[in-house]
N, CA, C and O atoms as a GROMACS GRO file, in nm:
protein
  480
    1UNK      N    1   8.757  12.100  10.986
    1UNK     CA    2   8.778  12.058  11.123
    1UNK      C    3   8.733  12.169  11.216
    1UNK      O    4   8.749  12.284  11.174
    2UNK      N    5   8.693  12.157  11.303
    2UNK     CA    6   8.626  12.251  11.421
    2UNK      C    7   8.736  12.185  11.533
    2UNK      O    8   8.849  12.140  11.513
    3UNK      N    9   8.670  12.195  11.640
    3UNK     CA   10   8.720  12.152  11.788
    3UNK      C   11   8.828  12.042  11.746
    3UNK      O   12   8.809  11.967  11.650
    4UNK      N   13   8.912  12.038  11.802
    4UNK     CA   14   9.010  11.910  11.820
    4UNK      C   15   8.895  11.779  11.819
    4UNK      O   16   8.777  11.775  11.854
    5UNK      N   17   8.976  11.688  11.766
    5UNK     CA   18   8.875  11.536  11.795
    5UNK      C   19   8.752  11.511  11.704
    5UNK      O   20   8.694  11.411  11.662
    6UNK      N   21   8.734  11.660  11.692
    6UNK     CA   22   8.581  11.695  11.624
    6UNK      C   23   8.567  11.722  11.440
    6UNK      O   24   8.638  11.802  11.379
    7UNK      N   25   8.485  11.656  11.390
    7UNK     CA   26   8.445  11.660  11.243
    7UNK      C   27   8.300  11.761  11.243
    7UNK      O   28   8.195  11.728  11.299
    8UNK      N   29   8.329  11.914  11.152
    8UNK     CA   30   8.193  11.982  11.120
    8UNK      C   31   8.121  11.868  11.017
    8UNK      O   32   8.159  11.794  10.927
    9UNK      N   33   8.005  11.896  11.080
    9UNK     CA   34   7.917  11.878  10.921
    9UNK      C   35   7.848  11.908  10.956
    9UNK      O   36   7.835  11.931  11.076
   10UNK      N   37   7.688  11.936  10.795
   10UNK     CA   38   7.666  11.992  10.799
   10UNK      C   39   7.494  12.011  10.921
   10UNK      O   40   7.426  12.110  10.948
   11UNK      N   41   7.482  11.844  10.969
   11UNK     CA   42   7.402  11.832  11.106
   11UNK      C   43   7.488  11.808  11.212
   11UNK      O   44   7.490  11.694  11.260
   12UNK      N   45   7.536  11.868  11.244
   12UNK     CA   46   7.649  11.877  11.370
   12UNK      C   47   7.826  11.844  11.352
   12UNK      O   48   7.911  11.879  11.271
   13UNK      N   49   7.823  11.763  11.470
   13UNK     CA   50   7.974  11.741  11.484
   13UNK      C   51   7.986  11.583  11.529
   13UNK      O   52   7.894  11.526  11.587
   14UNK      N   53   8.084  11.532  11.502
   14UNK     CA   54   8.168  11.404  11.500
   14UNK      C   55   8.206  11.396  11.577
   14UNK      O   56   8.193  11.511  11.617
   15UNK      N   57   8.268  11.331  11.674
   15UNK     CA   58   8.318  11.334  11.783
   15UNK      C   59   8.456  11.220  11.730
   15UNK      O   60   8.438  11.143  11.635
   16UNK      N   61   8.593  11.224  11.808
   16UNK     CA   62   8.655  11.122  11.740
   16UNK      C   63   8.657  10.999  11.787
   16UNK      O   64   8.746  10.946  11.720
   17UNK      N   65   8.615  10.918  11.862
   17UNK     CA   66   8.554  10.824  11.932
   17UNK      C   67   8.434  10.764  11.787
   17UNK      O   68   8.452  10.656  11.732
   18UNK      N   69   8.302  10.873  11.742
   18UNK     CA   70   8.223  10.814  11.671
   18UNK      C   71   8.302  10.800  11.527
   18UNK      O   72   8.262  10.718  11.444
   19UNK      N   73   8.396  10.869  11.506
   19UNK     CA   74   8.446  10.870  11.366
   19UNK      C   75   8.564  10.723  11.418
   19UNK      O   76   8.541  10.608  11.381
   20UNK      N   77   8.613  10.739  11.453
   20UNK     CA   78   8.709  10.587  11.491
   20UNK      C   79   8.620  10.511  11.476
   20UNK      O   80   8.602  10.489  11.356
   21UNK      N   81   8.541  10.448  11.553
   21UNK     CA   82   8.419  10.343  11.533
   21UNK      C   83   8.340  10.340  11.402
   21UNK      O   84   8.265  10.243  11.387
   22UNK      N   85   8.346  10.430  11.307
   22UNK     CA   86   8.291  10.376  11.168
   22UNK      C   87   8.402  10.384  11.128
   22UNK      O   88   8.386  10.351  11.011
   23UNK      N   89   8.520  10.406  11.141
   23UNK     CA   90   8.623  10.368  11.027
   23UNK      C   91   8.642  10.242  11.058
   23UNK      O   92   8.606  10.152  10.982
   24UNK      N   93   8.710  10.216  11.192
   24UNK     CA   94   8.723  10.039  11.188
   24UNK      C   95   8.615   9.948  11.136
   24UNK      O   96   8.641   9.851  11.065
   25UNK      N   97   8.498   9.980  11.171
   25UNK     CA   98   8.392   9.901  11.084
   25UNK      C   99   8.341   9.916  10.952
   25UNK      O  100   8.249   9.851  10.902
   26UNK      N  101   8.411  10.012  10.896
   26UNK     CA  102   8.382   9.986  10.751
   26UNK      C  103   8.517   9.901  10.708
   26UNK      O  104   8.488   9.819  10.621
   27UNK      N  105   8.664   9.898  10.746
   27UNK     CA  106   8.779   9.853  10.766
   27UNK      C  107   8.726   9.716  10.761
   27UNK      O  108   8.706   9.649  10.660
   28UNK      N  109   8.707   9.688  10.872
   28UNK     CA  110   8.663   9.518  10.901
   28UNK      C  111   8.552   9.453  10.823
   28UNK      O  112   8.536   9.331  10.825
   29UNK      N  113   8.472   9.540  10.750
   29UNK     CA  114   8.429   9.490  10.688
   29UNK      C  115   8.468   9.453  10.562
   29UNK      O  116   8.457   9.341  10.512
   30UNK      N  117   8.525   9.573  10.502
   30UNK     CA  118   8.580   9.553  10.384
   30UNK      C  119   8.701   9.456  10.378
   30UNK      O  120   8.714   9.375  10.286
   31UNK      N  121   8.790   9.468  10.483
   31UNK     CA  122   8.863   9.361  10.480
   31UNK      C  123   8.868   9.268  10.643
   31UNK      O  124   8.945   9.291  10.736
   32UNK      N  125   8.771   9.172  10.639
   32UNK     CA  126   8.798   9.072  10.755
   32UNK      C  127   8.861   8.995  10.804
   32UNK      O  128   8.858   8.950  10.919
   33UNK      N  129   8.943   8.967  10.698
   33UNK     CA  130   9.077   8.942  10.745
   33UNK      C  131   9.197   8.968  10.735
   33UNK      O  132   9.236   8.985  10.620
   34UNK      N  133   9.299   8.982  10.843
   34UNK     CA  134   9.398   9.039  10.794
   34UNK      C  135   9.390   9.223  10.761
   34UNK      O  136   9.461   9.284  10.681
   35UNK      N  137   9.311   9.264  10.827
   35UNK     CA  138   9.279   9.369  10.816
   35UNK      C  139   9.371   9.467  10.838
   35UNK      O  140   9.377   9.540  10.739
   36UNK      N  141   9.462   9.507  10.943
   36UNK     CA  142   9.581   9.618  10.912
   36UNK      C  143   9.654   9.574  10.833
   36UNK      O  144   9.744   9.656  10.827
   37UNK      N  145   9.683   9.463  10.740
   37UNK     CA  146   9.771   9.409  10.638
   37UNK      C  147   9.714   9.490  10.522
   37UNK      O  148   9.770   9.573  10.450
   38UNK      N  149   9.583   9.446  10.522
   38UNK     CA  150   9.484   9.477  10.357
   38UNK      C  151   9.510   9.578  10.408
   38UNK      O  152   9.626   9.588  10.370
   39UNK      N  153   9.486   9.697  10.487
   39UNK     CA  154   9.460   9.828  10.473
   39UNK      C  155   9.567   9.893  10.397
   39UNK      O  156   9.548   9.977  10.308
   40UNK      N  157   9.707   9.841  10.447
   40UNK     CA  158   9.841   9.877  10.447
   40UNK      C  159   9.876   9.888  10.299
   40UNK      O  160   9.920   9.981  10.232
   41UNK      N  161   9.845   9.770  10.271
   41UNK     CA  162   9.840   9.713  10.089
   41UNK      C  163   9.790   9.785  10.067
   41UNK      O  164   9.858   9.852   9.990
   42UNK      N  165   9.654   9.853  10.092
   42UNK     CA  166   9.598   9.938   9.964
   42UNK      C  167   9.633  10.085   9.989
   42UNK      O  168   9.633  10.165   9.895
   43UNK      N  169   9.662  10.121  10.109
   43UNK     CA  170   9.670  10.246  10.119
   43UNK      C  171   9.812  10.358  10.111
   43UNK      O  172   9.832  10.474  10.076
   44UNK      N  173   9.898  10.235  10.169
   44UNK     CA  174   9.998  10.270  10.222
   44UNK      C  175  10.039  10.304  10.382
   44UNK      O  176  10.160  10.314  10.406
   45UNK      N  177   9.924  10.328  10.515
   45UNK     CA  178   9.907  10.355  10.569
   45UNK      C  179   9.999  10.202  10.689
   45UNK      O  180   9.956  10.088  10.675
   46UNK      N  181  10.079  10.219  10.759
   46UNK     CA  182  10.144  10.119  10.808
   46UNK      C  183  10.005  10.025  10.917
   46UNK      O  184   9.916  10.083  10.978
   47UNK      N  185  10.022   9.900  10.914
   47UNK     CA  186  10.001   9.777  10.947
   47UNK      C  187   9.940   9.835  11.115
   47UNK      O  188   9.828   9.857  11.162
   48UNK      N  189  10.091   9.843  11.171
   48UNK     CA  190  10.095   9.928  11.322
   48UNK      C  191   9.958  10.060  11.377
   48UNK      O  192   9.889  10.089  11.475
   49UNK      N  193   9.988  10.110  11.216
   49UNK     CA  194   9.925  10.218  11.263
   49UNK      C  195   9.773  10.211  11.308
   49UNK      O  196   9.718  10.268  11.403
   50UNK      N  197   9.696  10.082  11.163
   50UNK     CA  198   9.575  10.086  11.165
   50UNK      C  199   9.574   9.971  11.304
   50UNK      O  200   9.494   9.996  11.395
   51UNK      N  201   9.649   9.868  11.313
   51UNK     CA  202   9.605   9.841  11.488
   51UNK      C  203   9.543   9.898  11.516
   51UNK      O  204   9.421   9.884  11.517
   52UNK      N  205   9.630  10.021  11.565
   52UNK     CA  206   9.610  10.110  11.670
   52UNK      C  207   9.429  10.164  11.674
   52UNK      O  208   9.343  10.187  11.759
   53UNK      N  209   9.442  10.165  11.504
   53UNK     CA  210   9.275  10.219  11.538
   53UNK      C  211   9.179  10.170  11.576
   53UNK      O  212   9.091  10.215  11.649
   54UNK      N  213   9.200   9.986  11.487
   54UNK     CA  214   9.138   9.885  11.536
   54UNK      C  215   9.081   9.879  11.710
   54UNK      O  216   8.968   9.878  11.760
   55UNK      N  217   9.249   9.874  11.780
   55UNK     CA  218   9.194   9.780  11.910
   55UNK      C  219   9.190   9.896  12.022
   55UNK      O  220   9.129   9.895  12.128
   56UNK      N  221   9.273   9.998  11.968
   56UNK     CA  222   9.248  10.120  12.074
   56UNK      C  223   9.142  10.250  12.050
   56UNK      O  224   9.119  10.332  12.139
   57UNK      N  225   9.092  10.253  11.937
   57UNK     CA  226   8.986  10.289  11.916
   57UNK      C  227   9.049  10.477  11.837
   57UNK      O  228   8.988  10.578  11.801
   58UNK      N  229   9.166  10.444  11.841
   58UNK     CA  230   9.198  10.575  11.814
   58UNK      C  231   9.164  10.649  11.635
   58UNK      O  232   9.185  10.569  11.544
   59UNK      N  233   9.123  10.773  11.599
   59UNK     CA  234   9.087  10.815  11.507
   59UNK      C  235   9.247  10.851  11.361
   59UNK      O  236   9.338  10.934  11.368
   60UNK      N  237   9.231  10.796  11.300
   60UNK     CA  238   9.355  10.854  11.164
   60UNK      C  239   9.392  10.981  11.167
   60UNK      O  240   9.305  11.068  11.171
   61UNK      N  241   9.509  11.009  11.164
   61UNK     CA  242   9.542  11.147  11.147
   61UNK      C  243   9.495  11.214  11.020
   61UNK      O  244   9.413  11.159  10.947
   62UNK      N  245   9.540  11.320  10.996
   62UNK     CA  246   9.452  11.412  10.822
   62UNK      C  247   9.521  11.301  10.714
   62UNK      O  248   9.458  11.232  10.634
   63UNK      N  249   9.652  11.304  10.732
   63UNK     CA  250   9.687  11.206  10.624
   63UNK      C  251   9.631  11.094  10.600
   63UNK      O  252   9.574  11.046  10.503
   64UNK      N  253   9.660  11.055  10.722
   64UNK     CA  254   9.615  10.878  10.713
   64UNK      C  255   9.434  10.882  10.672
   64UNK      O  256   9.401  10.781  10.609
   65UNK      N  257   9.330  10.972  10.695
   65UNK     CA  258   9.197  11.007  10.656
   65UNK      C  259   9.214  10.989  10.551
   65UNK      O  260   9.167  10.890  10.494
   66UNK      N  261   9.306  11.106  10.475
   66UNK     CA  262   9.317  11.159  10.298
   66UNK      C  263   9.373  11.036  10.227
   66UNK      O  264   9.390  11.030  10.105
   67UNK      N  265   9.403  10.927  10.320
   67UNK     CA  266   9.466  10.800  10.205
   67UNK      C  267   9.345  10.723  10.194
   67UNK      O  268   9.308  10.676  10.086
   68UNK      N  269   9.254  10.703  10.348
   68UNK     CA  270   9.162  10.614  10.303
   68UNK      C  271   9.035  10.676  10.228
   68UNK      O  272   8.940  10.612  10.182
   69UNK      N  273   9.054  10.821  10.228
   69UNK     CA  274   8.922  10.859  10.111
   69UNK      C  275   9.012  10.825   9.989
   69UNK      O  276   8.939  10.788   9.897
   70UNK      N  277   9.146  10.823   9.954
   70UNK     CA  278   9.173  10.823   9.801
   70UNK      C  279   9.160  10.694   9.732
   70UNK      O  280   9.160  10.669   9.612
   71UNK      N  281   9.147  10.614   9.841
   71UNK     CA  282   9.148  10.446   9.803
   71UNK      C  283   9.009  10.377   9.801
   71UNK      O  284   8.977  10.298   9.713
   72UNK      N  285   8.923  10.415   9.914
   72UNK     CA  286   8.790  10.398   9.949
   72UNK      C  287   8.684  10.477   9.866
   72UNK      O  288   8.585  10.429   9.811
   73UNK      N  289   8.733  10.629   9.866
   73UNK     CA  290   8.605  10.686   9.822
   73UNK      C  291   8.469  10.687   9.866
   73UNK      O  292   8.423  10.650   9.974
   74UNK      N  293   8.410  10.737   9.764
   74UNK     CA  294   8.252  10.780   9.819
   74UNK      C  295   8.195  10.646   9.914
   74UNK      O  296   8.180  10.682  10.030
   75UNK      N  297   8.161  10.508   9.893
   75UNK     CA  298   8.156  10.446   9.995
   75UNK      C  299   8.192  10.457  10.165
   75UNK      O  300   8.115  10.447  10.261
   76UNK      N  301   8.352  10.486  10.158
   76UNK     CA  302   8.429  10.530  10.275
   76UNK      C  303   8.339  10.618  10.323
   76UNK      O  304   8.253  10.593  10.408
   77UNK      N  305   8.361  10.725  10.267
   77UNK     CA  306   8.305  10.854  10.307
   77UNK      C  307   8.114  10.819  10.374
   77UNK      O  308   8.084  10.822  10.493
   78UNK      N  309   8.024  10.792  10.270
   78UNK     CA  310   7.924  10.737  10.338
   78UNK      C  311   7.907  10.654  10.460
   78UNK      O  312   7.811  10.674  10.534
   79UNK      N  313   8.007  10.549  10.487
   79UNK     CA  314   7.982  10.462  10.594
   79UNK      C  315   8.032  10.572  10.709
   79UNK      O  316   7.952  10.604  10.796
   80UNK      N  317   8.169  10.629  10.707
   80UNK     CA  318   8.206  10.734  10.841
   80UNK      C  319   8.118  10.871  10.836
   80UNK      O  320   8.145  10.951  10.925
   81UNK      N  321   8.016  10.910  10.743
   81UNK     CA  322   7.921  10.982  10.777
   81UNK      C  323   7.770  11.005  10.717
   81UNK      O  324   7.719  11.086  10.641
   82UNK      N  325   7.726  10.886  10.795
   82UNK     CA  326   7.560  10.873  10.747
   82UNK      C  327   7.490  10.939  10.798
   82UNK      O  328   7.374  10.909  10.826
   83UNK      N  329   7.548  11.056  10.825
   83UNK     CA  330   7.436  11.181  10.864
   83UNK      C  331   7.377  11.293  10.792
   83UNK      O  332   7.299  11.384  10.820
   84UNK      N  333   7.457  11.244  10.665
   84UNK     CA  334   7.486  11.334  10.577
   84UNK      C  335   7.454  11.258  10.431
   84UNK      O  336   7.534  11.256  10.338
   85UNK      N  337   7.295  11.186  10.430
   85UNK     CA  338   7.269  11.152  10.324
   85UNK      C  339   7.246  11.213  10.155
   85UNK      O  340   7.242  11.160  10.044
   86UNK      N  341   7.234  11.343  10.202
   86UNK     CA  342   7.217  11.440  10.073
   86UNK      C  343   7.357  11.488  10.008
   86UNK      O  344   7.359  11.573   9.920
   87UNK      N  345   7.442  11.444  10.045
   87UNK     CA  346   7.599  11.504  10.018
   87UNK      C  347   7.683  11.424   9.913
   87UNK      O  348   7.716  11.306   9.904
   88UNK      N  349   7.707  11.549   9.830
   88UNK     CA  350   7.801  11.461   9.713
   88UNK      C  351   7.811  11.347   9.696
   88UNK      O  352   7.748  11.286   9.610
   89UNK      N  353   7.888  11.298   9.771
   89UNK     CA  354   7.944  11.143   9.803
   89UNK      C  355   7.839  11.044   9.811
   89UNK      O  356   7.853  10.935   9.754
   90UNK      N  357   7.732  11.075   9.880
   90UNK     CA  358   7.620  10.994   9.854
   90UNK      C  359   7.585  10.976   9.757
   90UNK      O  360   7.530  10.868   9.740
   91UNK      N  361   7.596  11.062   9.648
   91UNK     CA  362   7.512  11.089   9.507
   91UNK      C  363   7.620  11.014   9.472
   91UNK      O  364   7.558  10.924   9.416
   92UNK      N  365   7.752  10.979   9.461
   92UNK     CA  366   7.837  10.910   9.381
   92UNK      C  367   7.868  10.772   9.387
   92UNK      O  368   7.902  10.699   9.294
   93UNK      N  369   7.850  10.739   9.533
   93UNK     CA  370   7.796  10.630   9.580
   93UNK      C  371   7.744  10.521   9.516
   93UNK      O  372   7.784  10.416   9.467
   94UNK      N  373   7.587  10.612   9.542
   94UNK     CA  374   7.528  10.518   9.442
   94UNK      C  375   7.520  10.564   9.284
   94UNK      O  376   7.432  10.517   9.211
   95UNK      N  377   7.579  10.621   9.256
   95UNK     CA  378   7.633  10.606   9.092
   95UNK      C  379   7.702  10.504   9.061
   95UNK      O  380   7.645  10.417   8.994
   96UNK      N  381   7.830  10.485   9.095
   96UNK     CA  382   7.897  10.373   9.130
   96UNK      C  383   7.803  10.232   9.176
   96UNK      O  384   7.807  10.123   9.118
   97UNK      N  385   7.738  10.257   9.267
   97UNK     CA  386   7.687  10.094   9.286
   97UNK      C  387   7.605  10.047   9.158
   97UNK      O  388   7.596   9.931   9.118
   98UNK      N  389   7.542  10.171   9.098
   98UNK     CA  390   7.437  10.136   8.994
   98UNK      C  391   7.523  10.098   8.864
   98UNK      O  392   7.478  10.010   8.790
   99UNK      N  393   7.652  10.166   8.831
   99UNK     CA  394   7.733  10.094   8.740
   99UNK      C  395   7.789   9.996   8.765
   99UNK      O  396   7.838   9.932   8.672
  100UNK      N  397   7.800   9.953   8.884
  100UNK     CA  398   7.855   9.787   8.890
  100UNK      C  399   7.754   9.673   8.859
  100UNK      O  400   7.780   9.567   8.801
  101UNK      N  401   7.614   9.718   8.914
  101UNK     CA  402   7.501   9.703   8.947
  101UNK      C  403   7.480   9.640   8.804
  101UNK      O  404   7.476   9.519   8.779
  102UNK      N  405   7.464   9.768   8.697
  102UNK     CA  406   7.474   9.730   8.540
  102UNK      C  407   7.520   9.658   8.454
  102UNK      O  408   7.474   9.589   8.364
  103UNK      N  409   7.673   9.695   8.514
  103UNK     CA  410   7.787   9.577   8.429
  103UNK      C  411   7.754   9.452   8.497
  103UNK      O  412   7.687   9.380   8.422
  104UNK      N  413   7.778   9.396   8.619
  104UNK     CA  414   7.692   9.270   8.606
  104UNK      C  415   7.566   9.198   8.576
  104UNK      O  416   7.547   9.077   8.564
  105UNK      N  417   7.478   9.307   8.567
  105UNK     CA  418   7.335   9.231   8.445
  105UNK      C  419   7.416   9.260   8.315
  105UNK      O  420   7.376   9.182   8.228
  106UNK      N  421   7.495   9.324   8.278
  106UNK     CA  422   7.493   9.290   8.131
  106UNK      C  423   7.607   9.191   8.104
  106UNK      O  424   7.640   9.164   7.989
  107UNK      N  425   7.676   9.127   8.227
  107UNK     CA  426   7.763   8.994   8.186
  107UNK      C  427   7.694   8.861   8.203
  107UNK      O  428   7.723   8.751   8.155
  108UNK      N  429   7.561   8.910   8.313
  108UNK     CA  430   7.477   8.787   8.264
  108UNK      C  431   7.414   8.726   8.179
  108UNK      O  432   7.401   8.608   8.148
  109UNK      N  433   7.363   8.856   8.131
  109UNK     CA  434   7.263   8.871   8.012
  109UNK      C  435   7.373   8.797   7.895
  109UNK      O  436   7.318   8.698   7.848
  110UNK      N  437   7.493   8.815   7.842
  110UNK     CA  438   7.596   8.766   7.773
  110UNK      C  439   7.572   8.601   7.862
  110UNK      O  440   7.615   8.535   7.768
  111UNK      N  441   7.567   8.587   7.875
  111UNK     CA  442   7.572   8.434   7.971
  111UNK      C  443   7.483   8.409   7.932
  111UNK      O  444   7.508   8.316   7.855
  112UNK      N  445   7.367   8.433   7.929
  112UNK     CA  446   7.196   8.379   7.911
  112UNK      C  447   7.229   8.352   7.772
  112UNK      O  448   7.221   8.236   7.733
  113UNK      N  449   7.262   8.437   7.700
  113UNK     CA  450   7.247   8.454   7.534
  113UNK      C  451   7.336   8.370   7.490
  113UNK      O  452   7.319   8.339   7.372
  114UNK      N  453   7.456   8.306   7.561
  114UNK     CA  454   7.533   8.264   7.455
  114UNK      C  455   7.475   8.115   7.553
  114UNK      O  456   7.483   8.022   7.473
  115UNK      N  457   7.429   8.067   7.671
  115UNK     CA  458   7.356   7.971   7.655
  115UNK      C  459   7.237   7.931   7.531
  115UNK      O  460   7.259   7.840   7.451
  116UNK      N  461   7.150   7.988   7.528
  116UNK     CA  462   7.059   7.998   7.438
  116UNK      C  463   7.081   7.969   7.291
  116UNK      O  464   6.996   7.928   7.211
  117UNK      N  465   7.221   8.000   7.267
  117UNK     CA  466   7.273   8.008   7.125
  117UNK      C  467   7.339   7.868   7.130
  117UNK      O  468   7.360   7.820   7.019
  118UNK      N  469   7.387   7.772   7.263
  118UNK     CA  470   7.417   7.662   7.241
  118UNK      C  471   7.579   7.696   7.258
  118UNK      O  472   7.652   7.614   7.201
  119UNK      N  473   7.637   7.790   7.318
  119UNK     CA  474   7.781   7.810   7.396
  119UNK      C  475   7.757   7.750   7.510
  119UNK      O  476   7.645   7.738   7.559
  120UNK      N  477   7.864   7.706   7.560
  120UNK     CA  478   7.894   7.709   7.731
  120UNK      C  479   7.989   7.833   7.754
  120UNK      O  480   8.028   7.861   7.867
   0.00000   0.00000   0.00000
């Protein structure tokens, strides 16, 4: 942390205004509906609280940050700072997408084959 409000990295600074605005929108995306509910559920982070970030635009405190990186992860982290494409988290990112990526060609591929063999 640098300045109040403010996120270092390593091409500048965050402002908490721009960091509020990608958290709610990675938020809303990930969950569109019902969204301070889902957050709450997964994080622990109260219902009330994420409102607040939602409609007033306000930024998570350290805690409430440190719950949605422990739940979100490298994704999280990428969407609230795409300035910072060379950084860990990016690299894990897409590690992660490429193993999901995998395991579903290889549950298709099981699908193809046991068509072929005369399964449904």
């Amino acid at each position: 942390m640098g300045k109040t409000g403010q996120i270092s990295g390593t091409n500048g600074q965050i402002d908490a205004r721009t960091l509020a605005e990608r958290i709610s929108a990675f938020l809303r995306t990930r969950h569109p509906l019902k969204t301070p509910q889902s957050v709450e559920a997964e994080t622990g982070v109260p219902a009330a609280t994420v409102r607040k970030w939602l409609e007033q635009g306000n930024a998570p405190s350290g805690s409430a940050y440190d719950a949605l990186v422990r739940r979100y992860g490298a994704p999280f982290l990428c969407a609230v700072h795409p300035e910072e494409p060379g950084a860990w988290f990016a690299d894990v990112a897409r590690q992660q997408r490429q193993d999901r990526l995998e395991a579903k060609a290889d549950a298709l591929l099981r699908q193809i084959n046991d068509l072929r063999e005369g399964r449904l």
